[in-house]
C-alpha positions in Angstrom: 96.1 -1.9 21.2 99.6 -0.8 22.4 101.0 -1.2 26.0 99.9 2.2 27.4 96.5 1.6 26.5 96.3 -2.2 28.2 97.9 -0.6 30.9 95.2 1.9 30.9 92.5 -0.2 31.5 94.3 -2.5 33.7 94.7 0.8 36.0 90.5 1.5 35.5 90.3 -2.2 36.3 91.7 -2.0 39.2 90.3 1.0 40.6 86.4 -0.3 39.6 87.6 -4.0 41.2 88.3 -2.3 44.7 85.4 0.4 44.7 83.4 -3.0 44.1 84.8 -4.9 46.8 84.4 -1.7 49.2 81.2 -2.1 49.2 80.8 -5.9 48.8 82.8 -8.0 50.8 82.3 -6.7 54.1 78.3 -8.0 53.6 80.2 -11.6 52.8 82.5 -11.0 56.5 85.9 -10.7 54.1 87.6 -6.8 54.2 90.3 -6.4 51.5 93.8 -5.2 52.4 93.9 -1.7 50.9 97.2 -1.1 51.4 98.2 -3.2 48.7 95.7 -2.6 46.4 96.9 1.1 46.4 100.3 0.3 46.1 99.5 -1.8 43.3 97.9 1.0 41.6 100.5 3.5 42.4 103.1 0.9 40.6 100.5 1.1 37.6 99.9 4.8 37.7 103.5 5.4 37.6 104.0 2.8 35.1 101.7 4.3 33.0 103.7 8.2 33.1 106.7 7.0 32.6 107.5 8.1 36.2 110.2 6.3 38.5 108.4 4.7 41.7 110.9 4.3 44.6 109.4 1.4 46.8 110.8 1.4 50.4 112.1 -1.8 51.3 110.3 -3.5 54.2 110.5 -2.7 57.8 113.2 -5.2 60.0 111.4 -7.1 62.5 113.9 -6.1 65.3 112.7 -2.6 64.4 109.1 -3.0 65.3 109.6 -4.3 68.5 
């Protein structure tokens, strides 16, 4: 198995992990953060084209006050 295809499933991993989780851990009192999950999989998604991602850097504090 070559990279592309591990990275493959990693990316149907990932997306059958947090269908699973929408549905499960709010019964257990826990809700994910999606937010990263997505991001995660956009890295992967990416990744996996051979595409450039551009990730934004983080917000200053003194800029959400």
């Amino acid at each position: 198995m070559d990279d592309k295809d591990l990275l493959k499933d990693k990316i149907l991993d990932e997306i059958d992990d947090t269908q699973y989780d929408w549905f499960a851990l709010p019964h257990q009192g826990l809700v994910p953060d999606y937010f990263i999950r997505y991001w995660d999989l956009a890295e992967m998604v990416h990744d996996y084209f051979d595409e450039p991602f551009y990730k934004p850097k983080r917000t200053p504090p003194e800029q959400l006050q």
